[in-house]
C-alpha positions, 0 to 999 in steps of 0.5 A: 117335681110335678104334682099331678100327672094326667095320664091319658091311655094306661097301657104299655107307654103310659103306664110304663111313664107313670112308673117311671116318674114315681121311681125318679121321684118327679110325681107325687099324685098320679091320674089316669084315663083310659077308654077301658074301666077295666084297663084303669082298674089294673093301672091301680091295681097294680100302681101305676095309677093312683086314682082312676078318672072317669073322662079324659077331661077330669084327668086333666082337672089339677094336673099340671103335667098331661101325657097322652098315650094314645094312637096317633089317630084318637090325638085330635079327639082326645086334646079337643077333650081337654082343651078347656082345661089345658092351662098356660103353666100346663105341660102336655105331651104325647109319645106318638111315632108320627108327628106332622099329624100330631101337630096338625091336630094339636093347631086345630084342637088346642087353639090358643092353648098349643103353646102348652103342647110339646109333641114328643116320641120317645123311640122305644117301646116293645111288642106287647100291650097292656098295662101288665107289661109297663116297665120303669125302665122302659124308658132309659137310655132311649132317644127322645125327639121333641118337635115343637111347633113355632108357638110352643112356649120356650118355658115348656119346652125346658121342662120337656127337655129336663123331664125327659133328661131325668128320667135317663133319656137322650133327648133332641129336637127336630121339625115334624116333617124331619121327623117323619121323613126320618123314622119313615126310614129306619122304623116305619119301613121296617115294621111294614116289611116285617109284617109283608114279609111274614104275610108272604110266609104264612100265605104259601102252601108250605108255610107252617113247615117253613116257620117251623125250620126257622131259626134266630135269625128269622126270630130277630128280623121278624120279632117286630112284625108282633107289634099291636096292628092298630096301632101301625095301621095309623102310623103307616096311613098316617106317614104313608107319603114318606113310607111310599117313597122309602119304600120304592128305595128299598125296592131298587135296593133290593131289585140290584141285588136280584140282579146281580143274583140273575146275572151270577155276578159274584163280585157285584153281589159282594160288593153291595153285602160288604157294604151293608155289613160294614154299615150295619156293623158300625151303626150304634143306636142312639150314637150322637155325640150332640146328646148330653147323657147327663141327667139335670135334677128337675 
């Protein structure tokens, strides 16, 4: 049990922890912070909040759990902010999609204090923003990668760990730079492919007839290019280096198949599809047997 969250940022993420913690029981006392007053308004109003801070620093005043729900981009800020009231018994988080620049920030504005600091991502999240949409349960059954930096204390990376596991998540470590390489593959790439792919539709003369023809399957491979665009903007510039090269992977992927296509090839083009198929139709999200499914009591 925790008796104070500081919650930095109340939309989606955020407000979608904050519920979550009060369901399970984890927290008695929720604070919360967003650079909107009147994000923080609806975060009361709607209870995901319990009182509404003026600053990221007094959010953190009395808490001795810190979330920071904020774009990759504003983390360095946003800890120089709270530094001086991050304290050793403290556990602080994040639930950015990038990590190598998470720690990065965290080593320069936290100093001293980066023991308290776990980065952590949960792999979920939906296509839509805001605090209306934060949801208990959006949490559960999902992955967690925690990336601990060498001085993260081991007492906080156990609560890490154990708050995670309670609230129904598969959690696992892995480096920051494992991580990146990682989700640069199977996130990062296909978010930035769903949104080239749908510019290149909407740029053709005959677009809106094309869009108007589609069916599920355009609506399945397409419904993550609805993410909020700032917010890929700072994971795809800040794991560009890692996007790039997954990027030109799937360009020679995809340039075998046009070959195969120019060249009539019928066999060849069978082969690479009943490999993907059989890929796809045998991958589970989340499958790893390494992961305990069982909850501890915190």
């Amino acid at each position: 049990m925790f008796e104070q969250l500081g919650l930095i940022g109340c939309g989606l993420m955020g407000g979608s922890f904050a519920l979550a913690l009060k369901q399970a029981g984890l927290v008695r006392r929720v604070i919360g912070y967003s650079k909107s007053p009147s994000t923080t308004e609806r975060a009361c109003e709607l209870g995901v909040i319990d009182v509404a801070a003026p600053s990221a620093l007094l959010a953190v005043a009395g808490a001795d759990l810190v979330l920071l729900a904020v774009p990759v981009a504003a983390t360095e800020a946003t800890l120089k902010s709270i530094k001086h009231l991050v304290t050793r018994d403290m556990l602080v988080m994040d639930v950015g999609s990038t990590k190598t620049d998470v720690v990065q920030a965290a080593r320069s504005a936290l100093g001293s204090q980066i023991g308290s600091f776990v980065p952590a991502h949960p792999v979920t999240g939906r296509e839509v923003a805001g605090v209306e949409f934060a949801d208990a349960q959006l949490y559960r059954g999902c992955q967690v990668v925690l990336t601990p930096t060498e001085r993260t204390l081991g007492a906080q990376l156990r609560k890490a760990e154990q708050l995670w596991q309670a609230l129904g998540c598969k959690v696992r470590q892995m480096s920051p730079e494992a991580h990146d390489q990682a989700f640069a593959a199977v996130s990062h790439l296909p978010h930035l492919l769903a949104f080239a792919f749908m510019q290149s539709i909407c740029g053709q003369a005959e677009g809106d007839t094309f869009l108007a023809l589609a069916g599920p399957g355009f609506r399945d491979f397409t419904r993550i290019a609805a993410g909020e665009p700032k917010m890929w903007r700072d994971i795809l510039l800040a794991n560009r280096e890692h996007v790039l090269e997954q990027s030109q992977l799937f360009q020679q992927a995809l340039h075998a198949f046009e070959q195969a296509m120019r060249a009539r090839d019928a066999q060849a083009l069978e082969d690479m599809l009943t490999l993907a198929s059989g890929a796809r139709a045998h991958w589970r999200m989340g499958a790893d047997r390494t992961l305990g499914t069982t909850p501890p009591q915190l």
